[in-house]
GULO-312960 format. One record per residue (C-alpha): residue number from 0; x, y, z. Coordinates in pm, 1 decimal, decimal comma. Layout:
N
{atom NUM {X Y Z}} ...
END
This chain:
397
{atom 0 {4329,3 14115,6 1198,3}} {atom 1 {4595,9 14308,4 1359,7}} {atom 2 {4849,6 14240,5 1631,3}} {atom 3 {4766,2 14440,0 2046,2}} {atom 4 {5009,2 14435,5 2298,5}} {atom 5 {4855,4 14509,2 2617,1}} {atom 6 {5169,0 14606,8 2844,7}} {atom 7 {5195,8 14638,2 3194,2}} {atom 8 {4891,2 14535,9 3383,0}} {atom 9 {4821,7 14270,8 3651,8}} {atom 10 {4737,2 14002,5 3501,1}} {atom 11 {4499,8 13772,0 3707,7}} {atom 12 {4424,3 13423,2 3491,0}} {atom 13 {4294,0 13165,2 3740,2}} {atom 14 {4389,6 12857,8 3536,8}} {atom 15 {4736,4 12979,3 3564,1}} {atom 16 {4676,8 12925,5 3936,2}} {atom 17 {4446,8 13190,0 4115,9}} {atom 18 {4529,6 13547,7 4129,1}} {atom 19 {4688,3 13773,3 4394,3}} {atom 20 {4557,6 14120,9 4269,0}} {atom 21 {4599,9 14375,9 4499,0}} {atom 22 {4922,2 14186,4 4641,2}} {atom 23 {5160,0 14384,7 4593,2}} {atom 24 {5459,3 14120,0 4537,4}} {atom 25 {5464,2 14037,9 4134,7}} {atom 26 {5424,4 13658,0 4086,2}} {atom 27 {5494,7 13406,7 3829,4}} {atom 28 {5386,5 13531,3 3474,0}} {atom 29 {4998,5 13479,6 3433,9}} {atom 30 {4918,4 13504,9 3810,5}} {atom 31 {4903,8 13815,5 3960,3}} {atom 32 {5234,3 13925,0 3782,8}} {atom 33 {5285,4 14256,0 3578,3}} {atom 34 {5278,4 14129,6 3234,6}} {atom 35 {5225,9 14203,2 2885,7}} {atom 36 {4983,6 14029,0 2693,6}} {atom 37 {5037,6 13980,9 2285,7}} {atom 38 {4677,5 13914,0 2131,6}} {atom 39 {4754,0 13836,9 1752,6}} {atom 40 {4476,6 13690,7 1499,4}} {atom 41 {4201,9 13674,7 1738,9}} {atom 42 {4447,8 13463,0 1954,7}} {atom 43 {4663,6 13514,1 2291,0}} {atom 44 {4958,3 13485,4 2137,6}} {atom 45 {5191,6 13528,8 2448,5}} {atom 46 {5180,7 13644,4 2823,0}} {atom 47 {5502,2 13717,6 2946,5}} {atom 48 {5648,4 13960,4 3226,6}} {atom 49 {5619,1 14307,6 3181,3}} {atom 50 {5916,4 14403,6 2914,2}} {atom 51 {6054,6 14095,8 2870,9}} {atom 52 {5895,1 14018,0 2502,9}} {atom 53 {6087,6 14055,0 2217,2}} {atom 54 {5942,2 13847,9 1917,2}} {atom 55 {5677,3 14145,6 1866,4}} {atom 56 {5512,9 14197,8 1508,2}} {atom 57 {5606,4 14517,5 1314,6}} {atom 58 {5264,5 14728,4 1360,8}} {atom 59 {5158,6 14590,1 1663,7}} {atom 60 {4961,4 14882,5 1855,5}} {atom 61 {5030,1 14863,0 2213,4}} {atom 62 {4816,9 14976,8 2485,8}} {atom 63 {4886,0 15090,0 2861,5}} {atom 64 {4742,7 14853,5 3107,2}} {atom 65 {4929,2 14994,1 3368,2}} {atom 66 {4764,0 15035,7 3709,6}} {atom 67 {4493,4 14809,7 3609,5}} {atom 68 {4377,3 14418,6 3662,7}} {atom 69 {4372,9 14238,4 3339,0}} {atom 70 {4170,4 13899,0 3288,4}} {atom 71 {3979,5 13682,7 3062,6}} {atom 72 {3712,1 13834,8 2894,9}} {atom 73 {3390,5 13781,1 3189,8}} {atom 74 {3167,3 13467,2 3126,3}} {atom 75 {2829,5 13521,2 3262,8}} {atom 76 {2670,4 13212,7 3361,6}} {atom 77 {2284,5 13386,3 3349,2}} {atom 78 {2171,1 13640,2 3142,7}} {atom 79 {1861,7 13698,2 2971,0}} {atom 80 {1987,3 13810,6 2587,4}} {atom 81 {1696,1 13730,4 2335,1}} {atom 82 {1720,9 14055,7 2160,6}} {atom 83 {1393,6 14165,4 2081,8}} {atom 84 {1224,6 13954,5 2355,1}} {atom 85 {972,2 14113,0 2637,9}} {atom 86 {1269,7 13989,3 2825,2}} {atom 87 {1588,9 14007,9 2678,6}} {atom 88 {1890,1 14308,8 2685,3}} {atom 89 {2164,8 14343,6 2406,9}} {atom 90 {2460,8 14158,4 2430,9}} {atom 91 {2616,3 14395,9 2206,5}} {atom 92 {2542,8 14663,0 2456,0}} {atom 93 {2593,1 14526,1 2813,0}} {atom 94 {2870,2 14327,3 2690,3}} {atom 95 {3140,3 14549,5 2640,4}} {atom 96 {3080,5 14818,5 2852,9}} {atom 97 {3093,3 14527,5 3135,0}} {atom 98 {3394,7 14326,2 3035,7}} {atom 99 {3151,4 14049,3 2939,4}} {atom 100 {3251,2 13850,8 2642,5}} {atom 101 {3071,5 13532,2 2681,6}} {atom 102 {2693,4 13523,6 2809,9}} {atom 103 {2471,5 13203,6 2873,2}} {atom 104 {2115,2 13297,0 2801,9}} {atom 105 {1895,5 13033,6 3058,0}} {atom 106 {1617,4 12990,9 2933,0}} {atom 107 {1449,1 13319,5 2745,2}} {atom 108 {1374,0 13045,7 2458,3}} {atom 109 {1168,3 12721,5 2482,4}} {atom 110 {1156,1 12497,3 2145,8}} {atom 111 {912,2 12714,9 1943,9}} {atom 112 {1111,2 13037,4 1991,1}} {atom 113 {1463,2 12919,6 2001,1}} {atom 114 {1440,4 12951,3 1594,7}} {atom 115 {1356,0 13316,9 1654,3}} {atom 116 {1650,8 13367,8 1907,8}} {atom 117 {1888,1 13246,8 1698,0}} {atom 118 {1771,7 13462,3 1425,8}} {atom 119 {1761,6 13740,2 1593,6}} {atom 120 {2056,1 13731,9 1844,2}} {atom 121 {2278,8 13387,1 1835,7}} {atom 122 {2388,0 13389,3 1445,8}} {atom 123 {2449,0 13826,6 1464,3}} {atom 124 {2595,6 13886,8 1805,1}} {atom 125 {2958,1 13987,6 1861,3}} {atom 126 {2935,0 13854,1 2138,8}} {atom 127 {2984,0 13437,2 2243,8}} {atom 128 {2595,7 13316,8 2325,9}} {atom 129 {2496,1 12945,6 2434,1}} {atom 130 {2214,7 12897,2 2604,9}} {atom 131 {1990,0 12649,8 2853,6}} {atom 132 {1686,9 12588,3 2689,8}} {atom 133 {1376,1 12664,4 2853,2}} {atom 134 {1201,7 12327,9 2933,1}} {atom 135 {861,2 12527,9 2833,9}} {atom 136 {815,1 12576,4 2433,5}} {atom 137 {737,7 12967,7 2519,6}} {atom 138 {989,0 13060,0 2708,1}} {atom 139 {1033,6 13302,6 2929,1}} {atom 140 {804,8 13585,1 2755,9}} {atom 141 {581,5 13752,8 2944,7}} {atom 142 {687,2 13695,7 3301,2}} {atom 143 {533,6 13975,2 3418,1}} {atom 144 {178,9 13847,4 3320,9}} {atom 145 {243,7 13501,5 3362,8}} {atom 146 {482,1 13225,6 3443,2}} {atom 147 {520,0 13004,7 3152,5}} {atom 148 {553,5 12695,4 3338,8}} {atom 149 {157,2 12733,2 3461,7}} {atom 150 {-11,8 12539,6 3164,4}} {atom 151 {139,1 12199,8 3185,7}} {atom 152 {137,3 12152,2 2799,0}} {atom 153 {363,2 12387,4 2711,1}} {atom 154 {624,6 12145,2 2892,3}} {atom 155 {682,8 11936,3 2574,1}} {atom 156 {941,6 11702,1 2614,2}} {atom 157 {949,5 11575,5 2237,0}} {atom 158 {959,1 11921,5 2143,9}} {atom 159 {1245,4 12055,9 2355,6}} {atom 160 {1429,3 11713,1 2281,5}} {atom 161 {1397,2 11800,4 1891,1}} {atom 162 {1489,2 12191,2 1950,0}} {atom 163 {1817,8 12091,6 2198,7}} {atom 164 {1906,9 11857,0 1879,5}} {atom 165 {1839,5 12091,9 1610,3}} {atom 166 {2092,4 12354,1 1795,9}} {atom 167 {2314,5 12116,1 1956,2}} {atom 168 {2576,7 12347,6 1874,0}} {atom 169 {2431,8 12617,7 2080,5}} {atom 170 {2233,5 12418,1 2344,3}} {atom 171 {2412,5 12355,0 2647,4}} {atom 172 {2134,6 12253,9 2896,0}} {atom 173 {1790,0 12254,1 3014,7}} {atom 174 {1666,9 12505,4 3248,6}} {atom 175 {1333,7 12500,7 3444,2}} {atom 176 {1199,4 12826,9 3670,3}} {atom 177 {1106,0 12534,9 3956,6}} {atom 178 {901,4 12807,2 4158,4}} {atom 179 {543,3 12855,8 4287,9}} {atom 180 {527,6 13200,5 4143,6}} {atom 181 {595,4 13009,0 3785,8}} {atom 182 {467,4 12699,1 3819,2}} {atom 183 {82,0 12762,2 3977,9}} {atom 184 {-78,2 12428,6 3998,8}} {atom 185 {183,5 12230,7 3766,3}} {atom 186 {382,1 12157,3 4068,7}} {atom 187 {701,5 11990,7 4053,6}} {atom 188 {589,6 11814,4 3708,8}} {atom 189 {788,0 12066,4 3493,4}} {atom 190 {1094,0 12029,8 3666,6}} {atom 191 {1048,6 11641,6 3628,8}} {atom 192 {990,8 11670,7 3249,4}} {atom 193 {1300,2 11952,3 3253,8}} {atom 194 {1473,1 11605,8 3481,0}} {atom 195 {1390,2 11364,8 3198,1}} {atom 196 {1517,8 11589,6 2869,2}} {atom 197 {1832,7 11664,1 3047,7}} {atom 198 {1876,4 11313,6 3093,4}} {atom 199 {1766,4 11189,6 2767,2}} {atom 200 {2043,7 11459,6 2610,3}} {atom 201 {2305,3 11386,9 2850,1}} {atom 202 {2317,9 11762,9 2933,4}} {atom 203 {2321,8 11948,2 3265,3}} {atom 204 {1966,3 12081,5 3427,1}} {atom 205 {1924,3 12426,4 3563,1}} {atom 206 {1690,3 12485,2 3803,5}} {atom 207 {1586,6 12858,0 3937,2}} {atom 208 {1505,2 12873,0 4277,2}} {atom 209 {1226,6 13082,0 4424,7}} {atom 210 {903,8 13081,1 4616,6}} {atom 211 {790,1 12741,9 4684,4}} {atom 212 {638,8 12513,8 4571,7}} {atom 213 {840,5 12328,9 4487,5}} {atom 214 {1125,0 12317,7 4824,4}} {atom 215 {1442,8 12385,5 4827,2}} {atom 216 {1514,0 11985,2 4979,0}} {atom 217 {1290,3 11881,8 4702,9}} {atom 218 {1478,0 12085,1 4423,1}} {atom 219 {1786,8 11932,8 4574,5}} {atom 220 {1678,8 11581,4 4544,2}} {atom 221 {1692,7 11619,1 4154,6}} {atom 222 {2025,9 11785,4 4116,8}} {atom 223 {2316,1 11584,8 4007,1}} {atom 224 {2705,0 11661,8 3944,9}} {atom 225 {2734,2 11913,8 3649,1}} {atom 226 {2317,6 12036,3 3721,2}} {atom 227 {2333,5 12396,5 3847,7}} {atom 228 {2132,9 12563,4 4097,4}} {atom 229 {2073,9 12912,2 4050,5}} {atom 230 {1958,8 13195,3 4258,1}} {atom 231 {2178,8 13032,9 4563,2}} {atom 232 {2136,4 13329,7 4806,1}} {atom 233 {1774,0 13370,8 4743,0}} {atom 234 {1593,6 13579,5 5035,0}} {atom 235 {1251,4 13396,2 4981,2}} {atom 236 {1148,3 13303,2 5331,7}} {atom 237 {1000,5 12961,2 5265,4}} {atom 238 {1302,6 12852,0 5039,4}} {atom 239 {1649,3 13012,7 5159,9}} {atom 240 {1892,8 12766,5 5204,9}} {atom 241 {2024,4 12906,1 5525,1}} {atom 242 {1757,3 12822,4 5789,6}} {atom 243 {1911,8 12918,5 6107,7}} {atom 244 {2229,0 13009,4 6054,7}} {atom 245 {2332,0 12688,6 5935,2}} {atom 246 {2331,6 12587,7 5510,1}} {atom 247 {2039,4 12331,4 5440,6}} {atom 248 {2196,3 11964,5 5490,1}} {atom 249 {2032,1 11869,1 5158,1}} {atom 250 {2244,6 12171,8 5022,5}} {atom 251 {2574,8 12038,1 5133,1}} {atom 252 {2500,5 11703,6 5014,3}} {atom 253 {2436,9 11880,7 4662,5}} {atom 254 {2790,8 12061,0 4661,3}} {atom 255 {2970,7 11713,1 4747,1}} {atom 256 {2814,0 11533,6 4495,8}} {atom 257 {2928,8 11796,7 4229,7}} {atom 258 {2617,9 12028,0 4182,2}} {atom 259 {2708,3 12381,8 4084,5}} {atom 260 {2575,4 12699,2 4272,8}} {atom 261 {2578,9 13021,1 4113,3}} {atom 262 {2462,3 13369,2 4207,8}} {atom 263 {2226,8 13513,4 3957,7}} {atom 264 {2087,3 13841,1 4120,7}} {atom 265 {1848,5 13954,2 3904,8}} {atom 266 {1577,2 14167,6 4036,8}} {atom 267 {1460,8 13979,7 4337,4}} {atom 268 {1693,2 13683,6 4393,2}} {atom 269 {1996,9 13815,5 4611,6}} {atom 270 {1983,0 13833,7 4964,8}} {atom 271 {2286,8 13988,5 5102,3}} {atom 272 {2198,2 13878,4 5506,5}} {atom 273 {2160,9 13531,3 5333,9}} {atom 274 {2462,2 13541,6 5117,1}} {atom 275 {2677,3 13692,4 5403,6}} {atom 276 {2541,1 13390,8 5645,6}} {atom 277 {2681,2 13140,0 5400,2}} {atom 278 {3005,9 13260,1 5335,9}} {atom 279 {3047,1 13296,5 5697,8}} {atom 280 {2966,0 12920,9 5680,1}} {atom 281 {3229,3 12820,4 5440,0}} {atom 282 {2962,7 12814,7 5162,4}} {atom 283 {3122,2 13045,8 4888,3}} {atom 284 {2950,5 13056,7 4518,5}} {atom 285 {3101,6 12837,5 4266,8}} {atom 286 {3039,2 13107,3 3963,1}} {atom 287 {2914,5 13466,7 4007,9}} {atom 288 {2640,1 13554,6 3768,7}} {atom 289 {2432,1 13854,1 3692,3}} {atom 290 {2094,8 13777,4 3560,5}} {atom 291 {2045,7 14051,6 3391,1}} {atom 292 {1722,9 14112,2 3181,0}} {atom 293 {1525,0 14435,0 3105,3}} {atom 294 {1346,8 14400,6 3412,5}} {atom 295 {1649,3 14362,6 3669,0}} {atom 296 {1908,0 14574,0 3496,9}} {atom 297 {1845,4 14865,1 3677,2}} {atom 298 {1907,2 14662,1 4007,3}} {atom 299 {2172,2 14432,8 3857,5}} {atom 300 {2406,7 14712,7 3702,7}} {atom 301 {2629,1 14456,9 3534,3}} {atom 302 {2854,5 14158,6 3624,9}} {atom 303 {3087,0 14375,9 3740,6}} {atom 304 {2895,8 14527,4 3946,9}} {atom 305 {2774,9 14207,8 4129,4}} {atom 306 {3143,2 14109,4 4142,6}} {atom 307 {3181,1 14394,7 4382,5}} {atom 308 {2853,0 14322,3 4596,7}} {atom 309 {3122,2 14010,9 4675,3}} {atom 310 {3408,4 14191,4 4770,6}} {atom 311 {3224,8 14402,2 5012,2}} {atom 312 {3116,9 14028,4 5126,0}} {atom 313 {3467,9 13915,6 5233,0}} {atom 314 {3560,1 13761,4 4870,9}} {atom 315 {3895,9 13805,3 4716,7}} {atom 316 {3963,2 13980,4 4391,6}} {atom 317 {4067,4 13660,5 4261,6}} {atom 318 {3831,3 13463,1 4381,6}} {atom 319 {3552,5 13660,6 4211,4}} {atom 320 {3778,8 13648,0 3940,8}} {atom 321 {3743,6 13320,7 3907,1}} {atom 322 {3400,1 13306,4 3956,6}} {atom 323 {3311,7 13502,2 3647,4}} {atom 324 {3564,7 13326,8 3419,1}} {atom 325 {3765,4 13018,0 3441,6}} {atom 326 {3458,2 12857,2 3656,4}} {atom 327 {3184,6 12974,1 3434,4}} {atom 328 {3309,2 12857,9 3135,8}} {atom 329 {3432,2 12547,0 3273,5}} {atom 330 {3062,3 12448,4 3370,4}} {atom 331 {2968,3 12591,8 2969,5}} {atom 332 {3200,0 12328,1 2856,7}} {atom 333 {3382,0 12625,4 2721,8}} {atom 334 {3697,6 12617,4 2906,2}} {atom 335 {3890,4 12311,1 2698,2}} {atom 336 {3859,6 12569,7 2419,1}} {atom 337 {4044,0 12825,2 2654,8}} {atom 338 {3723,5 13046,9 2672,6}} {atom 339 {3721,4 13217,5 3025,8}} {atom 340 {4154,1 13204,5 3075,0}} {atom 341 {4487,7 13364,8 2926,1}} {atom 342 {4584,9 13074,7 2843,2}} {atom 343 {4860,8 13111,3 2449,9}} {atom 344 {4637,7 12989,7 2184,0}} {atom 345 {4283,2 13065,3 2378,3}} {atom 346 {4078,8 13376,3 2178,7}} {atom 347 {4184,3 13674,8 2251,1}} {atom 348 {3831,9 13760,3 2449,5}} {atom 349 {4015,5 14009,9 2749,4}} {atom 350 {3921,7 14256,8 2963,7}} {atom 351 {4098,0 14498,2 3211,8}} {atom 352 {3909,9 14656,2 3542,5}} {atom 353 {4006,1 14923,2 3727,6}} {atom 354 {4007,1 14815,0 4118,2}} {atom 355 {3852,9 15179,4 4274,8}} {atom 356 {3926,8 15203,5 4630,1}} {atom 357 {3658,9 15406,8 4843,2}} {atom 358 {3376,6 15364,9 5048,3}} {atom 359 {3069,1 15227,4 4845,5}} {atom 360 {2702,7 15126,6 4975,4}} {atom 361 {2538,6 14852,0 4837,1}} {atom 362 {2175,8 14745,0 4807,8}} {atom 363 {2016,3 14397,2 4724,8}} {atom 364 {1725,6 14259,4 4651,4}} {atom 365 {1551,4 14228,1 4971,2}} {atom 366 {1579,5 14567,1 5094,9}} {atom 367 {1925,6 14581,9 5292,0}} {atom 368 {2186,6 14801,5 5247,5}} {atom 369 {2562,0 14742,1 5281,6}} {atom 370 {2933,2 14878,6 5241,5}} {atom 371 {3241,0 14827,9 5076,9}} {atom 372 {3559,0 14963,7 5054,9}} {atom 373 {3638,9 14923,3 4652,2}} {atom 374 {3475,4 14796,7 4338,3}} {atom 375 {3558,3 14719,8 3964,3}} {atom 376 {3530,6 14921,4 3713,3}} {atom 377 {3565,7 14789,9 3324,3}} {atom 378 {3820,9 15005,6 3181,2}} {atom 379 {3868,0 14795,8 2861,7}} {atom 380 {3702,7 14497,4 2686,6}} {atom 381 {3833,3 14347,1 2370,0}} {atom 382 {3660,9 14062,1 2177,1}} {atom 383 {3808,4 13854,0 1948,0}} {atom 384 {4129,7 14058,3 1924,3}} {atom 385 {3923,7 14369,9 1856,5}} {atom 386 {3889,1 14652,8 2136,1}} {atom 387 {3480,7 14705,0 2210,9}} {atom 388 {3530,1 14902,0 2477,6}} {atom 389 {3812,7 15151,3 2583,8}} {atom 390 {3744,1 15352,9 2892,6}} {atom 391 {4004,5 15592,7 2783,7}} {atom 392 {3784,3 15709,5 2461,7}} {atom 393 {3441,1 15687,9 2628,2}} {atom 394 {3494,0 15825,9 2938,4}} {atom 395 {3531,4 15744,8 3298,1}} {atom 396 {3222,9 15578,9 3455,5}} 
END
């Protein structure tokens, strides 16, 4: 594998301390600072500021990152990536052209398909894949016919317990669509059976939030530090977690005791009115996901993409940054590993955006519109120390 020398971008790496893109005043090397980046053997082999590198491998091909942001390769905290699957998109596709290196699937699989998705997606993708296992052997197949949660007996503990062991190296939680829409008449039993297999494995719980049954205070109640709630900004009248202007107090007891909230758009899950309300209240996601899937990519775009919807929000570029990278793969259990950073010695997953000023309307989920005044576009993605993506030889998008 061959040396790359990315030179003269502005490098935002949140571990290194935030990122003040857009600033204008160069910073210490690694935030915000004009830097080149040495990737060499699938590794970041140095990040230093802009010219100053002189230990360079003979050969090394070096690329202009000038006038563009460059970060750690995007982790996406939801996705939907069972290739093959009613449900599930390419990583090998969305990734690159999005700057996505790392994707959590939650929950396409349950224990009597995860076989299948490794066979046909985790053991062949370029891309990084863990995944939350669905708490229901089936899955998430057929959701437009059916949720899987509605015949109780499909929510097998033994069996996801044996599955989560069998793939422990892939495995990183449980998740459970805790919704009326999914469950029918189960109730809140599979998310209590999703409660109990966490448990039992020691791993974090995922819970979906939609429609009640089950509610949002009740949903709360079995969320602990490390669990994640997803679908945060949900515009489901009966379940939004801004009731008046004001975040749920069962919400705010979640965040202090450590529970995650992430974004997850997806095709009817992101309500800007409700998502503007709570940042206005302080109440900013901890990790900005897409949820993409065959059914909400049109809607979703790409990570990206949703990044943007933030930035029209209020949301720095570093912040959403960090939402998509260093914070996703900390809550992965990637980010010891340096997945999601620039950190010297972390893989050499990168990607550089293009920060596109002009006016921009945005829709959600629920109907609204709204406006921006710049967005990201991937210009380059590189995986493993290999370039997937170069805007330069595909065209601008």
């Amino acid at each position: 594998m061959g040396a790359l020398l990315l030179h003269g971008g502005e490098v935002v790496d949140p571990e290194a301390g935030g990122g003040s893109a857009g600033a204008g005043a160069p910073g210490p090397a690694g935030v915000g600072t004009l830097a080149d980046v040495l990737l060499l053997d699938g590794r970041i082999a140095a990040v230093a500021p802009a010219g100053s590198l002189t230990d360079v491998p003979e050969g090394t091909e070096r690329v202009d990152v000038s006038g563009l942001l460059v970060t750690p390769g995007l982790v996406d905290l939801h996705a939907h990536v069972f290739v093959g699957q009613d449900l599930g998109v390419d990583p090998d596709e969305v990734g690159p052209r999005s700057g996505t290196t790392t994707f959590v699937d939650t929950g396409s699989a349950g224990a009597h398909l995860f076989g299948a998705f490794r066979a046909t997606t985790l053991d062949r993708a370029q891309a990084r894949v863990l995944a939350f296992l669905n708490i229901s052997t089936i899955g998430a197949t057929s959701i437009q016919l059916a949720g899987e949660l509605e015949t109780l007996a499909y929510c097998d503990e033994p069996g996801a317990l044996a599955a989560a062991r069998e793939h422990a190296d892939r495995i990183i939680g449980i998740k459970v669509r805790a919704s009326g829409n999914v469950v029918g008449r189960s109730g809140a039993e599979p998310m209590l059976r999703a409660r109990r297999v966490a448990d039992e494995l020691g791993l974090p719980l995922m819970i979906h939030l939609g429609p009640a049954p089950p509610g949002s205070d009740e949903i709360m109640a079995q969320l602990r530090a490390g669990d994640v709630l997803t679908h945060c900004y949900t515009g489901f009248e009966d379940n939004r977690l801004l009731v008046d202007g004001s975040v749920r107090e069962s919400v705010l007891e979640a965040r202090r005791r450590g529970v995650v909230f992430d974004v997850a758009h997806g095709m009817s899950a992101f309500d800007a009115d409700v998502a503007a309300g709570m940042l206005a209240e302080g109440f900013r996601p901890d990790t900005i996901s897409s949820d993409v899937h065959a059914y909400s990519i049109d809607s979703v775009g790409d990570l990206p993409a949703v990044m943007s919807k933030f930035l029209a929000l209020g949301m720095g570029v570093g912040e959403v940054i960090a939402c998509a990278t260093a914070a996703p793969a900390r809550h992965a259990g990637l980010l010891a590993d340096g997945v999601g950073t620039l950190r010297v010695g972390a893989p050499a997953d990168v990607a550089a955006f293009a920060l596109v000023d002009g006016p921009v309307t945005y829709g959600d989920t629920r109907g609204h519109t709204f406006t921006g005044s710049r967005r990201l576009r991937t210009a380059l993605t590189i995986r493993a120390g290999a370039v997937v993506h170069d805007e330069r030889m595909e065209g601008e998008r």
